[in-house]
C-alpha positions as a Markdown table, in Angstrom:
| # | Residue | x | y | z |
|---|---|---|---|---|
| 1 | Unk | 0.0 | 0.0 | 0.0 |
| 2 | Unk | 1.6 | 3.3 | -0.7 |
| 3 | Unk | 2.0 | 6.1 | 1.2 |
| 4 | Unk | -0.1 | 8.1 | -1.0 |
| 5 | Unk | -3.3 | 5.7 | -0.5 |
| 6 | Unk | -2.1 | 5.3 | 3.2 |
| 7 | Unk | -2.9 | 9.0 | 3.6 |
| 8 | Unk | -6.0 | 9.6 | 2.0 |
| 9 | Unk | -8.6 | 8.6 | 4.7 |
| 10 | Unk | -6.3 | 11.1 | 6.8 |
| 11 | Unk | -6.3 | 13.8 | 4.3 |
| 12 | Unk | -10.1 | 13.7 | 3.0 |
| 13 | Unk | -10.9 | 13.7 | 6.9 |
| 14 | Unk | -8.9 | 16.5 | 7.6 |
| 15 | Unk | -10.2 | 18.3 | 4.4 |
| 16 | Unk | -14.2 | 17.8 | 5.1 |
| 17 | Unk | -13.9 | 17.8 | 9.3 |
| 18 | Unk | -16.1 | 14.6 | 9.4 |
| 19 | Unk | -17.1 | 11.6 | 7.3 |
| 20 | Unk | -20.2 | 10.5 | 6.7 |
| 21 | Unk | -19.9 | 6.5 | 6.6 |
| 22 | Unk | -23.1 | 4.1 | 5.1 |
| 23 | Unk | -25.9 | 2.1 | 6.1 |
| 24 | Unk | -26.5 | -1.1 | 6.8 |
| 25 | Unk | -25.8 | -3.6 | 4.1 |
| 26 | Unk | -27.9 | -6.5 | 5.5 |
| 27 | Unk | -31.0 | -4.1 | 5.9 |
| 28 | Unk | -30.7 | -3.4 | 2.4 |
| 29 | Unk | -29.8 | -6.2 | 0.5 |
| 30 | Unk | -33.0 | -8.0 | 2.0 |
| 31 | Unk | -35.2 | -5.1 | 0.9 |
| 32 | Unk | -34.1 | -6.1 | -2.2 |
| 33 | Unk | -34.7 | -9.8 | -1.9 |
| 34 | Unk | -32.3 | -11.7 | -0.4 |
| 35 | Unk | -33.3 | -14.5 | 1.2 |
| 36 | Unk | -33.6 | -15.3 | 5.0 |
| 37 | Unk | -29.8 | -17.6 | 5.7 |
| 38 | Unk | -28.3 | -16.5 | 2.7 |
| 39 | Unk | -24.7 | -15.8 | 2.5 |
| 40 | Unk | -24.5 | -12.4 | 1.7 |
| 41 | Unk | -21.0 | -12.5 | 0.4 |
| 42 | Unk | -21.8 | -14.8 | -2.2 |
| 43 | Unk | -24.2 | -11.6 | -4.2 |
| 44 | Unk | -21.1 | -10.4 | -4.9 |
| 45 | Unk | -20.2 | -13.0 | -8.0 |
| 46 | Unk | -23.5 | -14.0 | -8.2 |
| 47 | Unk | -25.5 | -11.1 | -8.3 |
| 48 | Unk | -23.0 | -7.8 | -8.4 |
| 49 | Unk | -26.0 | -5.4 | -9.6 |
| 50 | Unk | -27.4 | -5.7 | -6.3 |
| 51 | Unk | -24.5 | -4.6 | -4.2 |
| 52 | Unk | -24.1 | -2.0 | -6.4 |
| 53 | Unk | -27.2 | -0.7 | -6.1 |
| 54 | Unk | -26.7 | -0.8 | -2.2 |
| 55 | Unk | -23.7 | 1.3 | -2.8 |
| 56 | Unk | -25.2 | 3.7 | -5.2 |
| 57 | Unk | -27.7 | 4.5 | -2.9 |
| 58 | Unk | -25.3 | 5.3 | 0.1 |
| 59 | Unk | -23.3 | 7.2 | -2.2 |
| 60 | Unk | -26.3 | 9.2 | -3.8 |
| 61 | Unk | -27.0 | 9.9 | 0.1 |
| 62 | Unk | -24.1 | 11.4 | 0.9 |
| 63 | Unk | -21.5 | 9.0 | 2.0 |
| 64 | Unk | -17.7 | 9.1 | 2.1 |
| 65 | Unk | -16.8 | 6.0 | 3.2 |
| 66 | Unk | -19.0 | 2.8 | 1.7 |
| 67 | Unk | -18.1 | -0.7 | 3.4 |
| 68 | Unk | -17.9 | -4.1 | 1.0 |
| 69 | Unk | -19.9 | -6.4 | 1.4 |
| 70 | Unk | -17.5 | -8.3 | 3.2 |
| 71 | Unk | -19.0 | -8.6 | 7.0 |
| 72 | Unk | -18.9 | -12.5 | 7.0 |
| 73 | Unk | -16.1 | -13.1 | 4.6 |
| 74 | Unk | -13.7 | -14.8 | 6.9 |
| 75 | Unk | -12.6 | -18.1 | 6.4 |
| 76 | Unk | -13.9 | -19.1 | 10.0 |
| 77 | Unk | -17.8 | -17.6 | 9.1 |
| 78 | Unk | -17.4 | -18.9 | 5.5 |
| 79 | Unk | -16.7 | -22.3 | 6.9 |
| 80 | Unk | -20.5 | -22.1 | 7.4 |
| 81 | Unk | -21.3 | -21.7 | 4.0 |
| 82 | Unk | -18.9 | -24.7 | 3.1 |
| 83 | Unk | -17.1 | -21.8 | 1.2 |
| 84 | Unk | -13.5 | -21.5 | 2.9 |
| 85 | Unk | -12.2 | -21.8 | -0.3 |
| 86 | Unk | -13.5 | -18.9 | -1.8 |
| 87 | Unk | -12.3 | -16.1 | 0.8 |
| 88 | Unk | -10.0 | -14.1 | -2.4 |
| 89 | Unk | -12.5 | -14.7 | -4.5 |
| 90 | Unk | -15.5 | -13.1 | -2.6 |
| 91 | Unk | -13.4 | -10.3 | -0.9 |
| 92 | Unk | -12.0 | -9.3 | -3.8 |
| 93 | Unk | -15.4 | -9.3 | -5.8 |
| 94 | Unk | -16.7 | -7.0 | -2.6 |
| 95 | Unk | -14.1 | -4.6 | -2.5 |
| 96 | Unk | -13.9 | -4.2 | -6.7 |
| 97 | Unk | -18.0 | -3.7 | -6.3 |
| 98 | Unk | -17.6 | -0.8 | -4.0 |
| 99 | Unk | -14.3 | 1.0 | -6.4 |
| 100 | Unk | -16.2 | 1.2 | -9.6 |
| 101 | Unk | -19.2 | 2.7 | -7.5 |
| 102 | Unk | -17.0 | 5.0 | -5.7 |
| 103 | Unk | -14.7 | 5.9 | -8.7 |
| 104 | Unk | -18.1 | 6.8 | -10.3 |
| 105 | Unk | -19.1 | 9.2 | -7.6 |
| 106 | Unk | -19.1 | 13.1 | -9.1 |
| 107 | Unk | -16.6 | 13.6 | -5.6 |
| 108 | Unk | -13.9 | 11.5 | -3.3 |
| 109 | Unk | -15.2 | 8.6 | -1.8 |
| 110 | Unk | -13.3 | 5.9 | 0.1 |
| 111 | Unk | -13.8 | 1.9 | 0.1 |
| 112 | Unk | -13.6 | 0.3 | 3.0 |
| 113 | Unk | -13.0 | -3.5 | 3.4 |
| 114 | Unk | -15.8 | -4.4 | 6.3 |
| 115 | Unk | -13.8 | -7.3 | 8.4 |
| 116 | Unk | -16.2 | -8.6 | 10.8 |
| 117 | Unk | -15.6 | -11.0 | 13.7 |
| 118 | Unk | -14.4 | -14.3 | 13.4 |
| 119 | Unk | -17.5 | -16.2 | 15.3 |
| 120 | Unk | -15.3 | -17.9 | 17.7 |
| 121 | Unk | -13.6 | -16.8 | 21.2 |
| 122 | Unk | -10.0 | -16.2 | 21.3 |
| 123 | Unk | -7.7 | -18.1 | 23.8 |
| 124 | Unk | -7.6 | -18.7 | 26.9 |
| 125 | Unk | -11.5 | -18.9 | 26.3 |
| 126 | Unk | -11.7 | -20.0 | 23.7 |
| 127 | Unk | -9.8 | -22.2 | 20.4 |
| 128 | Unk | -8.7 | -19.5 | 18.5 |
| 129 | Unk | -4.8 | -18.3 | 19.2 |
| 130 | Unk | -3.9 | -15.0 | 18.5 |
| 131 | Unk | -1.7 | -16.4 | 15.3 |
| 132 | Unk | -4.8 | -18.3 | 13.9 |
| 133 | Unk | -6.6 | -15.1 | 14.1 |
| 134 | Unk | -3.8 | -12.6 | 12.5 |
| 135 | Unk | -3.7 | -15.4 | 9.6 |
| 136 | Unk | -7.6 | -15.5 | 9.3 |
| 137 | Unk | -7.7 | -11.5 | 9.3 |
| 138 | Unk | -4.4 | -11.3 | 6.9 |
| 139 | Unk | -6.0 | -13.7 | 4.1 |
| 140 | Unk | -9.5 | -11.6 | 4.3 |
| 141 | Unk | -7.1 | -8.3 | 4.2 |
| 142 | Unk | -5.0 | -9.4 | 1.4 |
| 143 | Unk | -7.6 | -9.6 | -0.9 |
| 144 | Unk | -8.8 | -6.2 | -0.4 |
| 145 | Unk | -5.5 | -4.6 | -0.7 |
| 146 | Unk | -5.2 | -6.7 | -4.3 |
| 147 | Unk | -8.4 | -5.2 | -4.9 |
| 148 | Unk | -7.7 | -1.6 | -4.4 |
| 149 | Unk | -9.6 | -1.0 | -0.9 |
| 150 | Unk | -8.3 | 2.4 | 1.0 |
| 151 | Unk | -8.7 | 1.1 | 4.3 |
| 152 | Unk | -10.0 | -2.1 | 6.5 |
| 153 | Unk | -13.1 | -1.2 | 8.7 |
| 154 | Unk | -12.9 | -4.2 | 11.1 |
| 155 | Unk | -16.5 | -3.9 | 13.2 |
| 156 | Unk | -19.2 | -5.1 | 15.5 |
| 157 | Unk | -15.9 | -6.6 | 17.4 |
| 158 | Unk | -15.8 | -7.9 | 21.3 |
| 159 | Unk | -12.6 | -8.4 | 22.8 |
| 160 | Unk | -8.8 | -7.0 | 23.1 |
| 161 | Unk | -7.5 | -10.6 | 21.5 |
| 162 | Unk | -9.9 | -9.5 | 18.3 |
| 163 | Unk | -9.1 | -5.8 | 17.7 |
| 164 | Unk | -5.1 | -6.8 | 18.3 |
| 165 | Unk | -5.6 | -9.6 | 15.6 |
| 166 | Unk | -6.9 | -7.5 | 13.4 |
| 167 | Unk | -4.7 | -4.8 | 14.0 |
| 168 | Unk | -1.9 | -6.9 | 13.4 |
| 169 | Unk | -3.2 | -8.1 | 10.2 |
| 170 | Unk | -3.8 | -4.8 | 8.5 |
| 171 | Unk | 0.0 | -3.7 | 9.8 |
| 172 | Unk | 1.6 | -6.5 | 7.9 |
| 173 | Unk | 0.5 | -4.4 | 4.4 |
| 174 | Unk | 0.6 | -0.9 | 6.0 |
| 175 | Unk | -3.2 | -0.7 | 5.0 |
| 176 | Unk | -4.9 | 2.3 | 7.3 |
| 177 | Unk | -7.2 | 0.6 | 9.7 |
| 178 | Unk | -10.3 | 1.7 | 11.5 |
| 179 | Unk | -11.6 | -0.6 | 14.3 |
| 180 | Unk | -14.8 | 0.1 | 16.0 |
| 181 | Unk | -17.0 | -2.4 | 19.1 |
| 182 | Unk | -20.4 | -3.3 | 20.0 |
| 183 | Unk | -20.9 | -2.1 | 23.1 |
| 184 | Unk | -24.4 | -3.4 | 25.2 |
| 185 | Unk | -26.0 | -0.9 | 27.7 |
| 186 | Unk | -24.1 | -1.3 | 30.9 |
| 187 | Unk | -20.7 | 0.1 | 28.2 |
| 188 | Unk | -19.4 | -2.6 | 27.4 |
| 189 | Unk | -18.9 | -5.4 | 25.0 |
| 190 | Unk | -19.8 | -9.0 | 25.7 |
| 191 | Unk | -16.4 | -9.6 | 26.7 |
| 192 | Unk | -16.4 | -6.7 | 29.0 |
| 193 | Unk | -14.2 | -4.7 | 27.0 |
| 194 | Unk | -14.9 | -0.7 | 27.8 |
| 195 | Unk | -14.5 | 2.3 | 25.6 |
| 196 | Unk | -12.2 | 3.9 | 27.7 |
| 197 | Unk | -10.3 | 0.3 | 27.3 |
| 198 | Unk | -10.0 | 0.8 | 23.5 |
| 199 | Unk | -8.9 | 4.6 | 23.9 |
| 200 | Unk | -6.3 | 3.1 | 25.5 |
| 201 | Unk | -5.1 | 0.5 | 23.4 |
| 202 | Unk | -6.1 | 2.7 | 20.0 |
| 203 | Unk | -3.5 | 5.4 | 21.7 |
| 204 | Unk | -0.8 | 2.2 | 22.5 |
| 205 | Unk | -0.7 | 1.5 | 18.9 |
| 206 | Unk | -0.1 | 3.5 | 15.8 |
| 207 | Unk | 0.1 | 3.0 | 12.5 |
| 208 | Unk | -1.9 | 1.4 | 10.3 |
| 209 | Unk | -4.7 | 2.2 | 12.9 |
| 210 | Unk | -6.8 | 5.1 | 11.6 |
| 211 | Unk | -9.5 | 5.7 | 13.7 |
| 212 | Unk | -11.6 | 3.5 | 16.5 |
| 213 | Unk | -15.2 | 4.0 | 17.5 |
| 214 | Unk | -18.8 | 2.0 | 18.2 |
| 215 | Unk | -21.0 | 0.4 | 15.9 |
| 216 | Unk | -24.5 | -1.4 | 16.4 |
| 217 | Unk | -25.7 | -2.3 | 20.0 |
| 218 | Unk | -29.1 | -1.9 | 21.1 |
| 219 | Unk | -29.7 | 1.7 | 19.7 |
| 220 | Unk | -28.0 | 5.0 | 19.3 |
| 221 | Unk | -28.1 | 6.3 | 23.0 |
| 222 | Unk | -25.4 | 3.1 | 23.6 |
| 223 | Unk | -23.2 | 3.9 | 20.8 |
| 224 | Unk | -23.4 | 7.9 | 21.4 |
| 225 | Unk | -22.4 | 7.2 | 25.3 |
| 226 | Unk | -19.6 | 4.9 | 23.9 |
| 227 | Unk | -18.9 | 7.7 | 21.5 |
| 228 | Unk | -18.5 | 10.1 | 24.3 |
| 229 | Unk | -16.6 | 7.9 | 26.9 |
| 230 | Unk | -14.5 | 6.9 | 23.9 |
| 231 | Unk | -13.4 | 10.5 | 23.1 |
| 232 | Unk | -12.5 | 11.5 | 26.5 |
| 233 | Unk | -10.0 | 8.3 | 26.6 |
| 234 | Unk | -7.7 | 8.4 | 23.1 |
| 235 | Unk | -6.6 | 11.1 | 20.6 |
| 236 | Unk | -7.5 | 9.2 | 17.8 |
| 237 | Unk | -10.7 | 9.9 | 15.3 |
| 238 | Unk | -13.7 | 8.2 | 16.9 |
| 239 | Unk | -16.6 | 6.8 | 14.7 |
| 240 | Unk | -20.3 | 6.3 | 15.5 |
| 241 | Unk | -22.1 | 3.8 | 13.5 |
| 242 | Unk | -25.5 | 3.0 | 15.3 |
| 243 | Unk | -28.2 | 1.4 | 14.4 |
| 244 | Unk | -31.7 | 1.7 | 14.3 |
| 245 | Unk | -32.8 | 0.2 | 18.0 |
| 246 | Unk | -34.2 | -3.6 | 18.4 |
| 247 | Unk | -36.0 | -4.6 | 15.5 |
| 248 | Unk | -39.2 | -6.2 | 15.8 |
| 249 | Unk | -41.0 | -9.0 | 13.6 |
| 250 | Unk | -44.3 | -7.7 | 12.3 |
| 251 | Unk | -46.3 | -8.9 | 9.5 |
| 252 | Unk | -43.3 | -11.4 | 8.5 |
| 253 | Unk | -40.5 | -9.1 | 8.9 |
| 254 | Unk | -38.6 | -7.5 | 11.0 |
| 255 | Unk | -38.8 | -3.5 | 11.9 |
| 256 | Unk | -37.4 | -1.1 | 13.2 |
| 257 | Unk | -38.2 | 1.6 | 15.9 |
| 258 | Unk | -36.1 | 4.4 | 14.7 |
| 259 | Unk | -37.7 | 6.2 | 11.6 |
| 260 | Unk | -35.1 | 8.2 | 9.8 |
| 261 | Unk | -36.0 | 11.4 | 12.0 |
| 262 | Unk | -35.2 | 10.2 | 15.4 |
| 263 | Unk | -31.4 | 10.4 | 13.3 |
| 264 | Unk | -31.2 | 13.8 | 14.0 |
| 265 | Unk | -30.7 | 13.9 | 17.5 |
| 266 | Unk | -28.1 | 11.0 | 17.6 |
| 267 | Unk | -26.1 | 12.8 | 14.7 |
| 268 | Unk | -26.0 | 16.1 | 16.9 |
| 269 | Unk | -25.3 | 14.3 | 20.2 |
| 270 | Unk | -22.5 | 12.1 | 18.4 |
| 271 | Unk | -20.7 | 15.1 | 16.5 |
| 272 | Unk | -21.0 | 17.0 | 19.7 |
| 273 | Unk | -19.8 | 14.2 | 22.1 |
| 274 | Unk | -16.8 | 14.0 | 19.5 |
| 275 | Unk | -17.0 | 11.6 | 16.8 |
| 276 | Unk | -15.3 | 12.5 | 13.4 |
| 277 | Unk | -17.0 | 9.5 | 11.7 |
| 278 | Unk | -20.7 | 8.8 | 11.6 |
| 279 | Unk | -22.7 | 6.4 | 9.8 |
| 280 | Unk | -25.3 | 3.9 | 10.6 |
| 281 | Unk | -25.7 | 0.7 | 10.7 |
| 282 | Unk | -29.0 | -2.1 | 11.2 |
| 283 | Unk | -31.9 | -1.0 | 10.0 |
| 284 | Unk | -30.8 | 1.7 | 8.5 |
| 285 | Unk | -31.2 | 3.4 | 4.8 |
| 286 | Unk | -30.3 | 5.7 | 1.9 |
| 287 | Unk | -33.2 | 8.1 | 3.6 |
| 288 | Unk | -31.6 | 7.6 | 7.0 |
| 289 | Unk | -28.1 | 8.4 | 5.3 |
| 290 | Unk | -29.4 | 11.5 | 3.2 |
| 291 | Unk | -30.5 | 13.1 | 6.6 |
| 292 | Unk | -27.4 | 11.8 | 8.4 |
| 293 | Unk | -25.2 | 13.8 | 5.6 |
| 294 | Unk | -27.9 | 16.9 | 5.9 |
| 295 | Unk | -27.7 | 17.0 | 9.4 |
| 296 | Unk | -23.6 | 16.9 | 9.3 |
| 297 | Unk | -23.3 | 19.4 | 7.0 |
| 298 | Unk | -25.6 | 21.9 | 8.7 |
| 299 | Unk | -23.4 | 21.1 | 11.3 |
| 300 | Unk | -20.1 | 21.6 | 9.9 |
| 301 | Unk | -21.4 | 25.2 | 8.7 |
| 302 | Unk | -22.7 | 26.6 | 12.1 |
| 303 | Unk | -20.1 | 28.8 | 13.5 |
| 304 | Unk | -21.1 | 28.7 | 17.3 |
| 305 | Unk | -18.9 | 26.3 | 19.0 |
| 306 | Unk | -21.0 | 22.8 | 19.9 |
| 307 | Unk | -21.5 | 22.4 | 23.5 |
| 308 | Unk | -20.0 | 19.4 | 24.3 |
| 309 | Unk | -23.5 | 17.0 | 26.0 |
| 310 | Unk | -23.3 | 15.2 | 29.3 |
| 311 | Unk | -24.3 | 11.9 | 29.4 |
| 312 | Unk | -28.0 | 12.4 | 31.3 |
| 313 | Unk | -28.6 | 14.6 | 27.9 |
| 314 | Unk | -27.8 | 11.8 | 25.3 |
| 315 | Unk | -29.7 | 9.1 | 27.6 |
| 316 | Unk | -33.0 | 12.1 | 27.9 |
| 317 | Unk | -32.7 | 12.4 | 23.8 |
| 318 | Unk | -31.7 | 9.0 | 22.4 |
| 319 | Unk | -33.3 | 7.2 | 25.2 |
| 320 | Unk | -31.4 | 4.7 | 27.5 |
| 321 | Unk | -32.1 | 1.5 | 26.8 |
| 322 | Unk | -30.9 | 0.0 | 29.6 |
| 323 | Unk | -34.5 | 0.9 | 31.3 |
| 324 | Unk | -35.7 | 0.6 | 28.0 |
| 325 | Unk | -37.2 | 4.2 | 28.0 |
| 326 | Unk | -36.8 | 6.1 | 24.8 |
| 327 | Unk | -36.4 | 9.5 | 24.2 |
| 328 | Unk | -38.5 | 12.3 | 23.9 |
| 329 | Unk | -39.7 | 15.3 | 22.8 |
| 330 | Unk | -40.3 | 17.1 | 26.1 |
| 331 | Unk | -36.9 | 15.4 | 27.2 |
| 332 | Unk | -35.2 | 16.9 | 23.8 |
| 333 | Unk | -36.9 | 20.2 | 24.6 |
| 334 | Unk | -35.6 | 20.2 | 28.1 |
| 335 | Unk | -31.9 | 19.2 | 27.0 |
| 336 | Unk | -29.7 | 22.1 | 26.9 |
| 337 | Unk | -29.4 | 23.8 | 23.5 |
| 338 | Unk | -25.8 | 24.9 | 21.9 |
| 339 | Unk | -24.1 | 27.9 | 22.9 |
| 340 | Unk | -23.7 | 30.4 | 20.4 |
| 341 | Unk | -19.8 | 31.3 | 20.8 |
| 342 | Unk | -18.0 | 32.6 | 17.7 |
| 343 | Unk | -16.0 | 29.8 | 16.6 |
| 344 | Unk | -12.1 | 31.1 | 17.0 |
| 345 | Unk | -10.8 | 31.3 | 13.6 |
């Protein structure tokens, strides 16, 4: 990877102030018909018109950073699918999806190879050494680099074992690296990792580490706290990527609670509470996304200084889901408002 591509997450972040990432792939590839147990990974040789479309529509939303379709395409989840044989292949097909839709785009836009968790627990509690790990995450990796992805975007991970696996991976072809955790209401993953625990390690390591942040969990207030805890603990850029609350089955599928509105106050609570990434994730779409880039922008061009939240305002706006109240408008209405300072040039 050269230097040049190294630094171009860096540079477009540092040019636009924040990212907007994507949506959720799953969501939207079964909006469009995928079936119920279906690998996902395999659409990318088998039917590449749909993951574009996915793609397109993030893009035509506002994104600058769009994620393969890569989630599951370890050799350890393929192994499911009988496919362990086919982890180039597949990653490869992902990432080269995403570059022709981003090399279309009418402005920069980054791919980013989505490495998701291997499925099993890392020693001593589990089978899985760290060196079993690094190889899994270096094979998935490889391909992407071959394919022309700018960066790896390893997510919805649980443990130190996994993000230093996967960190290690992405090192051995210098490919920038953003890492981000699921984090459950009481802060922290199932493996009781905290996001004060992963600003520390993110500011332990360096480079190719890029940025570390919080993706999924139950609903936005989680990630948004985890945003906020995350940002008072490291110095590196910290993403928010949450979804759209617990979805629930109706009529035959599954819903969810969030409509694309509710995105508002998450965006302004996660920019303010200091993440430089933000995105979304299940249950989330293009509309979602187009309010998500609105919202940042409007943002971006306020010059009053935001007013950095505390944490009783994000759980009385987003809801906290620990107590499974959700947020309101009287509580949003109560919440302090930003201060109008005149930003210091």
């Amino acid at each position: 990877m050269s230097t040049a591509t190294n630094s171009r997450f860096h540079e477009l972040l540092e040019a636009r102030g924040v990212l907007v990432a994507d949506g959720a792939m799953g969501t939207s590839l079964f909006a469009l018909g995928m079936e119920s147990g279906a690998c996902p990974e395999f659409l990318n040789v088998d039917d590449p018109e749909m993951i574009r479309t996915v793609h397109r529509q993030f893009v035509e939303a506002g994104s600058d950073i769009i994620l393969t379709n890569t989630f599951g395409g370890n050799r350890r989840r393929l192994m499911l699918h009988k496919a362990t044989d086919r982890v180039a292949e597949l990653n490869k097909a992902g990432v080269t999806i995403a570059r022709e839709v981003a090399d279309n785009a009418d402005r920069p836009v980054l791919v980013a190879g989505s490495v998701g968790p291997t499925g099993d627990l890392f020693e001593p509690l589990g089978p899985l050494t760290h060196a079993e790990g690094v190889e899994v995450f270096s094979e998935q990796i490889e391909a992407m680099v071959e394919a022309g992805a700018d960066l790896a975007w390893a997510e919805t991970l649980s443990s130190v074992e996994e993000i230093s696996a996967a960190y290690e991976a992405a090192a051995k072809f210098d490919l920038p690296l953003v890492v981000t955790m699921s984090f459950d209401t009481h802060g922290k993953t199932m493996m009781g990792f905290k996001p004060s625990e992963l600003g520390q390690w993110a500011d332990e390591n360096h480079a190719p580490l890029a940025a570390v942040g919080a993706n999924c969990g139950i609903g936005p207030g989680d990630v948004v706290a985890a945003v906020h805890e995350l940002a008072d603990a490291c110095h590196r850029p910290v993403v928010a990527k949450a979804n759209c609350g617990i979805p629930v089955y109706e009529d035959g599928q599954l819903t969810y609670p969030s409509d694309p509105d509710e995105m508002t106050h998450y965006v302004d609570l996660a920019l303010r509470s200091g993440a430089k990434i933000i995105g979304a994730c299940c249950g989330s779409t293009g509309e979602h996304l187009g309010l998500i880039r609105q919202h940042v922008d409007a943002f971006l061009a306020d010059t009053a200084p935001a007013e950095r939240p505390e944490v009783t305002e994000i759980h009385a706006r987003l809801g906290n889901t620990a107590t499974g109240s959700a947020g309101s408008t009287d509580a949003a209405d109560a919440a302090p408002k930003r201060r109008r300072r005149r930003r210091a040039s």
